[in-house]
N, C-alpha and C positions, 0 to 999 in steps of 0.2 A: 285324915292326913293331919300330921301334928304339925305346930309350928316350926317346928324344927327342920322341918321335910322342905315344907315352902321354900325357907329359907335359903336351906341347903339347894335347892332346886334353883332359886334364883338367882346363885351366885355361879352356878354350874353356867345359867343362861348368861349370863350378864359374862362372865369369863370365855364365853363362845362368841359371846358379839365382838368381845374385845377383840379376839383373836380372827376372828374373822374381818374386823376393820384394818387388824395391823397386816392382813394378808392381804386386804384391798390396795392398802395402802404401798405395798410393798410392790403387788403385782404394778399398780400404778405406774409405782418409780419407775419401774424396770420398764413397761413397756414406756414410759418418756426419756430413761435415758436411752434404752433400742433406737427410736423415734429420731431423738436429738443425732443418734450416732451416724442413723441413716440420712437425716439431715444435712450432717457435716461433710459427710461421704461424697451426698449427691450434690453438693456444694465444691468439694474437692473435685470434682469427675468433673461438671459443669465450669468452673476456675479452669479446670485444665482443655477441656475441648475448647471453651473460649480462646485458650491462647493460639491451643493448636490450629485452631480453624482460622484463628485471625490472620496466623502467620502462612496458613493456607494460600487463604486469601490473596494475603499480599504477594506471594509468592505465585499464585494464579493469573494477580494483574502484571506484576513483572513480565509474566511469560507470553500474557497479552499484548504487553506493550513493545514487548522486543518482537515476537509475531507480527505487530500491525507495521513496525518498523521494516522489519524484512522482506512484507507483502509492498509496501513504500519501495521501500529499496526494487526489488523483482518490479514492481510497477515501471519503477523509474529507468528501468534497464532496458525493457520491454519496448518502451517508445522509444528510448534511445535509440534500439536495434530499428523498429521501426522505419523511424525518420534516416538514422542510415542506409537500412536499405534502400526506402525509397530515394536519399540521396545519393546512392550510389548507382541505381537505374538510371534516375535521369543525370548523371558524368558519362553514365557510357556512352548514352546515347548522346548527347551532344559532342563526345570529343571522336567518339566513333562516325558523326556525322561531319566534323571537321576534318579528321584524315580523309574521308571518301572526298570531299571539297577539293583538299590537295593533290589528290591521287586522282580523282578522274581531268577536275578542271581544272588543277592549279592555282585556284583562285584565295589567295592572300587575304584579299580583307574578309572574303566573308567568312573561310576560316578563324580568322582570328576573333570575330564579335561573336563565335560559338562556342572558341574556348573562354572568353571573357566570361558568357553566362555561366560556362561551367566554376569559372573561377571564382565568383560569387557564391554559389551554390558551399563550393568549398572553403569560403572566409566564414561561411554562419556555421561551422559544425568546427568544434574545439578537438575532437578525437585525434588521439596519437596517432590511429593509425593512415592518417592522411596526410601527414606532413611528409612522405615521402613524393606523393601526387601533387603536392603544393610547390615544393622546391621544383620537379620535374614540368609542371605545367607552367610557373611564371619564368623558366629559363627559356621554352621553347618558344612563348607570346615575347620575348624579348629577343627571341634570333627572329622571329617572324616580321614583328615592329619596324627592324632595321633593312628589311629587306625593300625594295621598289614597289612601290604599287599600280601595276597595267590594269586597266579601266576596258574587261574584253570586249565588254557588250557598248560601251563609248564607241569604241574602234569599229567596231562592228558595224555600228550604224554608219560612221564613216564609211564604210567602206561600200555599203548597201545606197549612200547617197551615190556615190562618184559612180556606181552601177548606171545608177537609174540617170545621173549626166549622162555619161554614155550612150544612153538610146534615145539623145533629144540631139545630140553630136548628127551634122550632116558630112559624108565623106566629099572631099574635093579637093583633089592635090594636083600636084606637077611633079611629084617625084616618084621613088619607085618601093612598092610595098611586095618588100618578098624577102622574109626572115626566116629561120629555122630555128627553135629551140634547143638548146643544148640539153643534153639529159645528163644531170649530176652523176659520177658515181656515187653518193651517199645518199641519194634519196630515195624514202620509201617504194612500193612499189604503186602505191595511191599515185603519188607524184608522176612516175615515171610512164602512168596511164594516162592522166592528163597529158600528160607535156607531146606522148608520142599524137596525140590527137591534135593537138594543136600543128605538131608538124603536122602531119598530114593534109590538114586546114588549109595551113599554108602553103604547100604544093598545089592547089586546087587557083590559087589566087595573085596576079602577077598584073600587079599596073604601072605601067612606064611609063616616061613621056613619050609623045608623039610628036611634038613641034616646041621651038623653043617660048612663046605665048600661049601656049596650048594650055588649057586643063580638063584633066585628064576626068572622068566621072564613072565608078565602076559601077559593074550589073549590079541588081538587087541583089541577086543571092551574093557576089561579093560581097556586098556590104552586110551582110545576114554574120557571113561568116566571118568579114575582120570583129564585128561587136562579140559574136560568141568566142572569138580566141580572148579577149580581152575579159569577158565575165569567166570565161578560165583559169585565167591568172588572178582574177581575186576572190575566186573562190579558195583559189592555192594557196592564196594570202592566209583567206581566214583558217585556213587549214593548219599553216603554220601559225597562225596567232595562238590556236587553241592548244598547242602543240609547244608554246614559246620557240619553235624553232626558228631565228632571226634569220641562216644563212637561207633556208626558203622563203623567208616573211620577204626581204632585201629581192633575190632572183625573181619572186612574180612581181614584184612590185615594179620593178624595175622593165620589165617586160611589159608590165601594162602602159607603162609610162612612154616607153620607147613608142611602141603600137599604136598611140594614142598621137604620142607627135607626127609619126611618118602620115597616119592617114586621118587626122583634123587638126594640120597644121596651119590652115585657112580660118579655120574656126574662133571666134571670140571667146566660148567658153574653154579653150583648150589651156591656157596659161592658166588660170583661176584650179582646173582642172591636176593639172602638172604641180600649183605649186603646195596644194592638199597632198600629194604624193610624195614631195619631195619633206613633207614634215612626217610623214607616215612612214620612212624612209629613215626621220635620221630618229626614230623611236628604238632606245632598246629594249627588246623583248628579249632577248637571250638571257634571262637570269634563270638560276640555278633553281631543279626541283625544292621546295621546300617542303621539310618533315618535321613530323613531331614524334619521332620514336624514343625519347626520352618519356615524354606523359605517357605513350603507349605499352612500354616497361612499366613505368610502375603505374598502372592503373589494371594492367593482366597479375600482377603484386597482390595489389589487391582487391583483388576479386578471386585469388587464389584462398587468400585468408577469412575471405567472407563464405 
């Protein structure tokens, strides 16, 4: 091999390295700017999911935060409902137990500290829809207020006292015990049961004088039966008490009272007796049914809209 050949030979080599370095070099580039491009790409992709996700996000907690708001709200409603309902159970039931008050017993005051509690119950609850049961309830506690207040069971006992005088009373007159009852036309047929018994009583029973110093003293069962016409008549009392019917409360009153003088007009407890009767007497009881059907409208109002 001549020098020539070599030579030749090593510029052939030396011109392939070259070439093969500037094809290194080139693939090089290329796969660094591919590299870099995919770089910038996945830099642009990530820029932009970051926004998007970010704005996700906040858009997620927004929808969170109006959700936890509206679960608040619905919470808040929920008790509301709640607590009205249950404040609406118990109005029914205490103004419902004040009508029955007034409708069975008439009795005033203690209707009226039942509508009080209710009215309470309804000063702590703000809802619209009660203000129609508020105006309707403090107008009827205010016709209630102004009416009389009779004391049954005061009276009552009165009247269970002057009973129980009555059978400690000894008969002994000088005059003459023999009365009839009149029977009202307007009285029940209750009344009209008693009263015929009492006549009847009283046909049975007749003591007159016998001499002008005389006193007179009747049988036992006489006296059995003046005391039971008289526990008669104030059982008829309390009849009419309960009843507020005054022109009965007045007739048996007055009948016991009569009864009382003709046959223990001898007696020391008989004035003390007479003059309990005569205050029991000038009591009025005849006042007017009182109602509360204004709070009864609007509390069926609303319980319509509940």
């Amino acid at each position: 091999m001549t020098e020539t050949t070599v030579k030749s030979a090593g510029k052939r080599l030396a011109l392939l390295s070259l070439c093969l370095a500037l094809l290194s070099i080139i693939l090089i580039g290329n796969l660094y700017y591919r590299c870099m491009q995919l770089r910038k790409a996945a830099q642009l992709e990530f820029d932009y999911l970051d926004v998007h996700y970010t704005k996700q996000i906040q858009e997620y907690q927004q929808t969170i935060a109006k959700l936890q708001q509206t679960n608040n709200n619905l919470t808040n409603q929920l008790t509301q409902l709640s607590t009205n309902k249950t404040n609406i159970y118990q109005i029914n039931q205490l103004i419902s137990l004040a009508n029955q008050t007034l409708v069975v017993y008439n009795d005033v005051a203690s209707a009226t500290r039942l509508l009080n509690y209710a009215k309470e119950l309804l000063n702590g609850n703000n809802d619209a829809l009660f203000i129609q049961l508020k105006l309707a309830l403090s107008s009827d506690l205010e016709h209630l207020n102004q009416l009389p207040i009779i004391d049954s069971i005061f009276l009552n006992g009165q009247l269970n006292a002057i009973a129980t005088q009555v059978t400690l009373l000894n008969v002994a007159n000088s005059g003459v015990i023999s009365q009839k009852t009149q029977v009202m036309p307007n009285q029940s047929n209750w009344h009209k049961f008693l009263d015929n018994i009492k006549n009847d009583l009283f046909e049975l029973v007749t003591i007159s004088k016998s001499g002008t110093n005389a006193t007179v003293i009747p049988l036992p069962a006489q006296d059995i039966i003046i005391r039971q016409n008289i526990q008669l008549d104030l059982l008829n009392a309390r009849i009419a008490l309960l009843e507020h019917d005054e022109v009965n409360w007045k007739f048996s009153l007055e009948n016991a009272k009569n009864t009382i003088a003709l046959a223990f007009r001898n007696n020391f407890m008989t004035p003390k007796i007479e003059d309990e009767l005569n205050q029991l007497l000038n009591l009025d009881i005849g006042i007017d049914r009182a109602n509360i059907d204004d709070t009864l409208k609007a509390l069926n109002k609303l319980n319509e809209l509940n």
